[in-house]
C-alpha positions in Angstrom: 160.7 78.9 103.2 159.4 75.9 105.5 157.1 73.4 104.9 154.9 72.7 107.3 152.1 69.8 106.2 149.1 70.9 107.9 148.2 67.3 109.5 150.8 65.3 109.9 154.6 64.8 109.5 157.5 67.1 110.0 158.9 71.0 108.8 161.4 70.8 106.3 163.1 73.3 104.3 162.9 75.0 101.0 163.1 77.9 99.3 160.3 80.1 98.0 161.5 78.8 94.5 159.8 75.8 95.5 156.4 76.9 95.4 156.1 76.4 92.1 156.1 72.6 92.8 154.2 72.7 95.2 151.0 73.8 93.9 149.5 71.8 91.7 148.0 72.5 87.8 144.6 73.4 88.7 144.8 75.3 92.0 144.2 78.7 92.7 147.0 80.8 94.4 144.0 84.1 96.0 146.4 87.2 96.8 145.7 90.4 98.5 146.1 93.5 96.0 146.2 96.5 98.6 148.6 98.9 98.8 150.2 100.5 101.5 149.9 104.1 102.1 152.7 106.7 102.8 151.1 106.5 106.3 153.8 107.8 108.7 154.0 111.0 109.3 156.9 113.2 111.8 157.1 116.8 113.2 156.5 117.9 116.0 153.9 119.5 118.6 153.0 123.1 118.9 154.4 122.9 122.6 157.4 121.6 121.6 158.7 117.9 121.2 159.1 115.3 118.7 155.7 113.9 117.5 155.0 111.0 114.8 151.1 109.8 113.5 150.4 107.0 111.8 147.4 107.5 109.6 144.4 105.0 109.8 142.6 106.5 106.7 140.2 109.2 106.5 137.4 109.8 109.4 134.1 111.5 109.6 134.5 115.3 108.8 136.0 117.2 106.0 140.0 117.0 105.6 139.9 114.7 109.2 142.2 111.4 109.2 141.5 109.0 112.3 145.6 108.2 113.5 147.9 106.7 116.4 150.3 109.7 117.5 153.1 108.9 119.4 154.3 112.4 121.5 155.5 112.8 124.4 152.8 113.7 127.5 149.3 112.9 127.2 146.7 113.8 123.6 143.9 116.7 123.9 141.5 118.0 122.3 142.8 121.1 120.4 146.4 120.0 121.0 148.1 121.2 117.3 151.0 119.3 115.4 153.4 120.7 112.6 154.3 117.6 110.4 156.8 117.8 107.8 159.2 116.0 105.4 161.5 118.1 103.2 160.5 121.1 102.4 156.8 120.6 102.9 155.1 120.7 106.1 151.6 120.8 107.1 149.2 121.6 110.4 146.7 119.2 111.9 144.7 119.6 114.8 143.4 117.1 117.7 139.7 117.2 117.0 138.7 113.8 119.1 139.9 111.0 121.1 138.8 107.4 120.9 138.9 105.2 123.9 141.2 102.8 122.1 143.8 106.0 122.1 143.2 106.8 118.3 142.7 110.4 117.7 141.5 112.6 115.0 143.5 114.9 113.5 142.2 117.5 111.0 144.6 118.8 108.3 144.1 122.1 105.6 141.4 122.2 103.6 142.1 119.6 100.9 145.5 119.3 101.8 147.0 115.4 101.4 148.8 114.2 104.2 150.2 111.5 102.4 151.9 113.7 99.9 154.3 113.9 103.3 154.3 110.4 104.4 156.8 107.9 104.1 156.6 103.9 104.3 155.1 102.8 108.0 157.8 100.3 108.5 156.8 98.1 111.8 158.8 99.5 114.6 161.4 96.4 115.0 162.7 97.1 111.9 164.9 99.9 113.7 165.2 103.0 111.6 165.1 106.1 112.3 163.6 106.5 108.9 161.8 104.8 106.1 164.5 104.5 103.1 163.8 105.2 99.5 164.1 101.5 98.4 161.3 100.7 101.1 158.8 102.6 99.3 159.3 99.8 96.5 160.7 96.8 98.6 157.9 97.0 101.1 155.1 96.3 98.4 154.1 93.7 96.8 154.4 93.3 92.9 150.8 93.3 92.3 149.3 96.0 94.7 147.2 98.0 93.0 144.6 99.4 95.7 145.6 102.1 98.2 144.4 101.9 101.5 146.8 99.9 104.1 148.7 100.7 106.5 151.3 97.9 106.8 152.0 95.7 103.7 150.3 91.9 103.5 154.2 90.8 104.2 153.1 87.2 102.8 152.9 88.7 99.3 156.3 90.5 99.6 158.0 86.8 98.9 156.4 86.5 95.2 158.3 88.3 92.0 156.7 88.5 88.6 159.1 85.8 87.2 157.6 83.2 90.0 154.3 84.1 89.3 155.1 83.3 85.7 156.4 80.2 86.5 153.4 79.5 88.4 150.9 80.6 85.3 152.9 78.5 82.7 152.5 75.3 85.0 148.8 75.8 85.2 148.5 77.3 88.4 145.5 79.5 88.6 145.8 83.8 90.5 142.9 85.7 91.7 143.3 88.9 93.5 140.8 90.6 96.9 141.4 93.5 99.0 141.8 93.8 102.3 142.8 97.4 103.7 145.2 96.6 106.5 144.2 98.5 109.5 145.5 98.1 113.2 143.4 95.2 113.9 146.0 93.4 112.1 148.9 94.0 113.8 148.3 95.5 117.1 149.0 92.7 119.9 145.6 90.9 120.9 143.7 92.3 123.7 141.4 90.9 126.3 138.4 92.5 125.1 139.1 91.1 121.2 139.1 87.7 123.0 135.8 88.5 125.0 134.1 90.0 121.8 135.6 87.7 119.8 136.0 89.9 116.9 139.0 92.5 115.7 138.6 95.9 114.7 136.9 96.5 111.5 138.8 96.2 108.1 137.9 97.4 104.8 137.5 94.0 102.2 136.4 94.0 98.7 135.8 90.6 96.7 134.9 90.6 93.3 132.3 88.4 91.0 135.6 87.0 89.0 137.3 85.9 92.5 134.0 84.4 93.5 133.8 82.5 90.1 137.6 81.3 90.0 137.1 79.9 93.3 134.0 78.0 92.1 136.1 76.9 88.9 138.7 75.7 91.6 135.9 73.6 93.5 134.7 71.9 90.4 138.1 70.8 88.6 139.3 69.3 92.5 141.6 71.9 92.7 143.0 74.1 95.9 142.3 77.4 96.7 145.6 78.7 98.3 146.0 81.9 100.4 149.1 84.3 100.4 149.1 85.4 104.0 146.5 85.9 106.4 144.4 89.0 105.0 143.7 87.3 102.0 142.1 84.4 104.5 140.2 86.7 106.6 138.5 87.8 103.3 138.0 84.4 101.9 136.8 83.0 105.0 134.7 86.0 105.9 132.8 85.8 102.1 132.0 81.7 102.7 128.6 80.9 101.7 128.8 77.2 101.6 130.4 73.8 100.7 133.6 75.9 100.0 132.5 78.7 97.7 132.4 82.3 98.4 130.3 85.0 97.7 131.3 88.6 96.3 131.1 91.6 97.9 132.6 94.3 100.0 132.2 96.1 103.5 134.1 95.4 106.3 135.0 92.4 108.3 136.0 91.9 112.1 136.3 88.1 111.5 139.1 87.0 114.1 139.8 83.0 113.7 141.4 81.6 116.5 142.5 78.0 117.3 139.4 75.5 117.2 137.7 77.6 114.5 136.9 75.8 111.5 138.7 77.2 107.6 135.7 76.3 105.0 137.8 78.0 101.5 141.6 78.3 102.1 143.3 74.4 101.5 146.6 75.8 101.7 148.0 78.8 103.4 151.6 80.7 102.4 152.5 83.4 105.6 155.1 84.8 107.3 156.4 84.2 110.8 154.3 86.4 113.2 154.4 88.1 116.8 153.8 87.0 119.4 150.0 88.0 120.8 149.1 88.7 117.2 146.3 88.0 115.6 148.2 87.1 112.7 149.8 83.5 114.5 146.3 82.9 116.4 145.0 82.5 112.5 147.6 79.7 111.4 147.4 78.1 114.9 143.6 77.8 114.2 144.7 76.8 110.6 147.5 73.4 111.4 146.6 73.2 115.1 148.3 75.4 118.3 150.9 73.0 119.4 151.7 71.9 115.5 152.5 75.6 115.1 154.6 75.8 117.8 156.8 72.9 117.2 157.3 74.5 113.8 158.2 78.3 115.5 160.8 76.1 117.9 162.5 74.3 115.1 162.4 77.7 112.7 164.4 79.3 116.0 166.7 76.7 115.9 167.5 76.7 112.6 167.7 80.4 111.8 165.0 81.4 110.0 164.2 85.1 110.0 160.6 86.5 111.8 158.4 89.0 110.7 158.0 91.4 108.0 160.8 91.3 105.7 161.4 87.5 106.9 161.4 84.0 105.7 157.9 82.5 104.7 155.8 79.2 105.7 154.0 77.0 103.6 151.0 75.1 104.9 149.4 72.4 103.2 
């Protein structure tokens, strides 16, 4: 893990061991309690060919999923697919086509495509397939809600024994949802900069998030984010002088440098993309060039990128 103070002063390095001195008795730790979905799907088209969807969650119309299918040649209304795994396979068909190249694909009645899923690893981790120890190693200990489609990687650094290291040395936990949807982790596009805004993402935040947080304000302590879903919720749900309030819908809140964090004090996140949305939101959070002085000096001293990488802690 690095440290990187948000302000001033220079990286240094630690381990995520560490985190439990560096929250303080008092603060809130806020995590992100979705759960990733057996979202990817393989088979193959009715014309022939190799063919993989990645499920997006259900869309308007019985048994119909919105998804991104990869196959060769061009999508079309009406266009069939025959996905399987084992000895289970099921039919979908091309019912619609977004401009954004997602497609609708409707299955059997009442069939569940996830029954045939496997984990939707990001594509540089360079499998052919999803392993059985990824179903477990790529969620975190505490996701409890189904509904994402890649995993709030942040959270994947936290076991139950530092969590109960953090509890025993006063360090408060609260828990929202965010459903991770491609907005997330599809590079940023023109149009999102023009707009200004990312596509829509399911959030829920509850009444006892909103009260620990308001707990936090009035005993001085920080409210600390594990990655950058659970900020988009927090930040989205600010209602004033640092509090939040609960609720759920969706949110398109895209934070980019110069915009202004009113909840999260302290951020713990991964190392991120390039283009992403996820490393625009902790370059708006310590400041662009701060960020990339940190990225240079985590290059030149090894640390690992992405999803099942090394972590940063900004504070």
């Amino acid at each position: 893990m690095m440290r990187l103070p948000r302000t001033a002063g220079e990286p240094t390095d630690a381990t995520i061991q560490d985190l439990a001195s560096e929250l303080e008795p008092g603060d809130l730790l806020v995590m992100n309690a979705t759960r990733v979905d057996p979202a990817r799907l393989r088979g193959e088209k009715q014309t022939g060919g190799k063919a993989e969807a990645l499920l997006l969650g259900p869309a308007d119309g019985p048994d119909t999923y919105e998804a991104l299918v990869k196959s060769r040649g061009s999508h079309r209304v009406g266009a069939h697919y025959r996905f399987h795994r084992a000895d289970r396979s099921l039919d979908a068909e091309v019912t619609r086509i977004e401009d954004d190249g997602r497609v609708h694909l409707r299955f059997a009645t009442a069939a569940d495509p996830y029954e045939i899923g496997e984990m939707p690893l990001p594509p540089y981790i360079a499998r052919s397939a999803a392993r059985a120890a990824d179903e477990e190693r790529y969620q975190t200990v505490y996701a409890r809600a189904p509904g994402s489609v890649a995993a709030p990687t942040a959270g994947l650094h936290l076991t139950e024994e530092l969590l109960a290291r953090l509890a025993t040395r006063g360090v408060h936990t609260a828990e929202v949802l965010l459903h991770v949807g491609i907005g997330t982790f599809r590079p940023v596009r023109d149009t999102d900069l023009a707009a200004g805004r990312l596509h829509a993402e399911r959030f829920e935040l509850s009444e006892e998030t909103e009260t620990s947080i308001a707990e936090t304000r009035r005993r001085g302590g920080r409210v600390a984010a594990v990655g950058t879903t659970t900020t988009r919720v927090l930040e989205h749900a600010h209602c004033g002088d640092g509090h939040v309030k609960a609720g759920a819908g969706e949110t398109r809140l895209f934070l980019k440098p110069g915009d202004p964090f009113a909840v999260v004090d302290a951020l713990l996140t991964n190392f991120h993309l390039p283009k992403s949305s996820l490393l625009m939101l902790v370059a708006a959070f310590a400041g662009r060039e701060r960020v990339l002085r940190a990225y240079q000096t985590a290059v030149e001293r090894g640390y690992r990128f992405y999803s099942y990488g090394d972590a940063m802690w900004i504070s």
